[in-house]
C-alpha positions as CSV (number, residue, x, y, z in Angstrom):
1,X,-1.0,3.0,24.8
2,X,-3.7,0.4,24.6
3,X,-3.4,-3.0,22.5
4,X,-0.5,-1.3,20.9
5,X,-2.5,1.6,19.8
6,X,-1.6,5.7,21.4
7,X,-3.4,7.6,22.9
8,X,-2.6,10.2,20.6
9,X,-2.1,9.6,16.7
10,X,0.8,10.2,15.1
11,X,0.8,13.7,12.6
12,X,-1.1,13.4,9.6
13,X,1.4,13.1,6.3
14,X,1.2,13.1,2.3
15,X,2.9,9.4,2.5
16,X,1.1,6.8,0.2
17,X,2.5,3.2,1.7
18,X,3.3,0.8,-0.5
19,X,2.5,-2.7,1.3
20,X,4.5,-4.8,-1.7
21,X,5.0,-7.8,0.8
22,X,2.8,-11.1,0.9
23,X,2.7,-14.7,2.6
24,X,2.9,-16.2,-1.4
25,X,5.4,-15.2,-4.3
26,X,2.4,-15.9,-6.8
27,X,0.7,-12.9,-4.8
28,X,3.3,-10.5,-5.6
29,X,3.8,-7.6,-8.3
30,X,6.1,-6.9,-10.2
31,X,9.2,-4.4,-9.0
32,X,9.0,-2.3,-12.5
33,X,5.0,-2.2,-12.0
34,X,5.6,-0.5,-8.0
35,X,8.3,2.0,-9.2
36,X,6.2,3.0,-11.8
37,X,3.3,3.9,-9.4
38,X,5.7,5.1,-7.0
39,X,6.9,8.0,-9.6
40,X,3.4,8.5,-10.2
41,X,2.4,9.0,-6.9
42,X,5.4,11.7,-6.4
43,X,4.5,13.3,-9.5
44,X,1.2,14.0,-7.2
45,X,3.2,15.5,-4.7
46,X,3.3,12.4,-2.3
47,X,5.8,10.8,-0.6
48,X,6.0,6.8,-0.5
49,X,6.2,4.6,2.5
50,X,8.0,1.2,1.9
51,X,7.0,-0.9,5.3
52,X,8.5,-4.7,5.6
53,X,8.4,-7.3,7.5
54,X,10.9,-10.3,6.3
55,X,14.3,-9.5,5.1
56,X,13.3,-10.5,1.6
57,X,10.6,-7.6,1.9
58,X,13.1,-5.3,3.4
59,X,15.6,-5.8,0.4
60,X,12.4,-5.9,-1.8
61,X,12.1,-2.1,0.1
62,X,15.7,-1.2,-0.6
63,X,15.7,-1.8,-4.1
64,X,12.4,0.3,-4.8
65,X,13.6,3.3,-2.4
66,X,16.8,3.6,-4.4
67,X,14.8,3.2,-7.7
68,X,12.3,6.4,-6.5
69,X,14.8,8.8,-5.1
70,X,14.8,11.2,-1.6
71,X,11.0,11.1,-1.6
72,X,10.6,7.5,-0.8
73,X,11.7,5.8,2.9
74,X,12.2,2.2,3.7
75,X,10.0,2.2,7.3
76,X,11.9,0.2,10.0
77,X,10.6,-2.7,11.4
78,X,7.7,-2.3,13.4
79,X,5.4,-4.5,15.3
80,X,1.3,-4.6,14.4
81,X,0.2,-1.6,16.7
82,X,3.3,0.8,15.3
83,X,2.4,-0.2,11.9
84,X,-1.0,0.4,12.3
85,X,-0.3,4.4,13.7
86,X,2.2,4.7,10.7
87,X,-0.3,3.7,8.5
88,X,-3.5,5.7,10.0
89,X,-1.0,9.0,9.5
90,X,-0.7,8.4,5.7
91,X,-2.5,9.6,2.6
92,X,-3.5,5.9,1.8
93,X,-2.0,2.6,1.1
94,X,-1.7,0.6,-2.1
95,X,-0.8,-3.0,-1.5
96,X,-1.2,-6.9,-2.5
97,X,-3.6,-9.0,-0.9
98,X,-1.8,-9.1,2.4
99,X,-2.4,-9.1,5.9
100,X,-1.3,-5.1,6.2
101,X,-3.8,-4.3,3.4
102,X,-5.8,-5.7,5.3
103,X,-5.2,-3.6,8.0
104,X,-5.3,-0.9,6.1
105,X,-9.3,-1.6,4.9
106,X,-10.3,-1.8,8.7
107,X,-8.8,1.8,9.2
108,X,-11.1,3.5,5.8
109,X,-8.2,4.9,4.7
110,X,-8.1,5.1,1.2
111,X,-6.8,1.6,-0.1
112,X,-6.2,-0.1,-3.9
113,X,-5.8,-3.7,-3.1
114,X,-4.0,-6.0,-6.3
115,X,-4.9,-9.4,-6.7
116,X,-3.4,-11.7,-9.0
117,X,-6.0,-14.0,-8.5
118,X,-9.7,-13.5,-8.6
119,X,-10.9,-13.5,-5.0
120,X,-11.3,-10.5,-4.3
121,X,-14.8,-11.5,-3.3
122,X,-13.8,-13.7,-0.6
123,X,-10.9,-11.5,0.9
124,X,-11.8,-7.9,0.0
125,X,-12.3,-4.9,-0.1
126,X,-15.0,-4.9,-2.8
127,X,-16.1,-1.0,-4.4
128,X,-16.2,0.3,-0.8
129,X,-16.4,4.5,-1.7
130,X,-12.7,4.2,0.0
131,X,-11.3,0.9,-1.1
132,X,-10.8,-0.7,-4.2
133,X,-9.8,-4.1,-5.6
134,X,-8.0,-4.3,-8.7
135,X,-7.9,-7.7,-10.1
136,X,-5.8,-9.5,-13.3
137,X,-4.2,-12.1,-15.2
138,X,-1.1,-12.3,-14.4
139,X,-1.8,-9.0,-12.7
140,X,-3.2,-6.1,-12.8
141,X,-1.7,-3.1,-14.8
142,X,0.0,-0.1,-13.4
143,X,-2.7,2.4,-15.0
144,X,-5.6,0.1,-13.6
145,X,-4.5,0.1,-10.3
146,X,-4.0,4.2,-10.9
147,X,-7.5,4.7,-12.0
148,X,-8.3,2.9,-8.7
149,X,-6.5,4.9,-6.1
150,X,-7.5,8.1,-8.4
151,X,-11.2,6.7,-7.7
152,X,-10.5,6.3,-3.9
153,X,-8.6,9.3,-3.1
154,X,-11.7,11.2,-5.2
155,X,-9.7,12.6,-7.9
156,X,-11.0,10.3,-10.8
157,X,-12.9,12.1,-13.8
């Protein structure tokens, strides 16, 4: 390992990780908005990723993974470098403005970021081929932030 990074990268899987945890409340979205992308997501034949890092977030986690079934797993805790290999293995990552979406953006893996606030332009990503942002008041809808990943995974019409 080097900076927390292996030598050798974890197996590639068909898990889209949902990074639903955030510094502010106000940055959040809502539970009923996540399980409805989640079932989405599985009705594409992915399996969902729930990582956490407070034990609000891991409840948060819980409460989803029991709402989507088999095909969704709360992660364990893991420090920066294990969450960065879990992540680089998955199909993608659709998150709130946090700190692991950001993470996610520096590793081009396909990425919808939601923003409940418009600054988007200041944080990113902005319309990278990869990366979307998706932003609203009070937030952005579950079919918009679809479209998005649809349009980042290259399967948009």
């Amino acid at each position: 390992e080097h900076f927390g990074l292996r030598a050798q990268p974890l197996p590639a899987t068909n898990e889209v990780a949902l990074v639903h945890g955030t510094s502010r409340d106000d940055k959040l979205w809502p539970e009923a908005h996540w399980i409805e992308l989640g079932r989405r997501l599985l009705a594409q034949g992915h399996r969902i990723g729930l990582p956490h890092g407070s034990d609000a977030e891991r409840e948060r986690a819980q409460r989803l993974a029991s709402a989507l079934g088999d095909a969704a797993t709360v992660w364990p805790r893991l420090d920066l470098g294990a969450l960065t290999d879990r992540l680089a293995a998955g199909s993608g990552v659709v998150g709130v403005d946090s700190g692991l979406s950001h993470v996610a953006t520096a590793l081009d893996l396909p990425h919808v970021q939601i923003y409940n606030f418009d600054t988007a332009w200041r944080t990113g990503p902005v319309d990278r081929a990869r990366q979307r942002c998706v932003y609203a008041q009070p937030t952005p809808t579950v079919e918009a932030v679809c479209q998005a990943w649809l349009a980042v995974t290259g399967r948009a019409s």
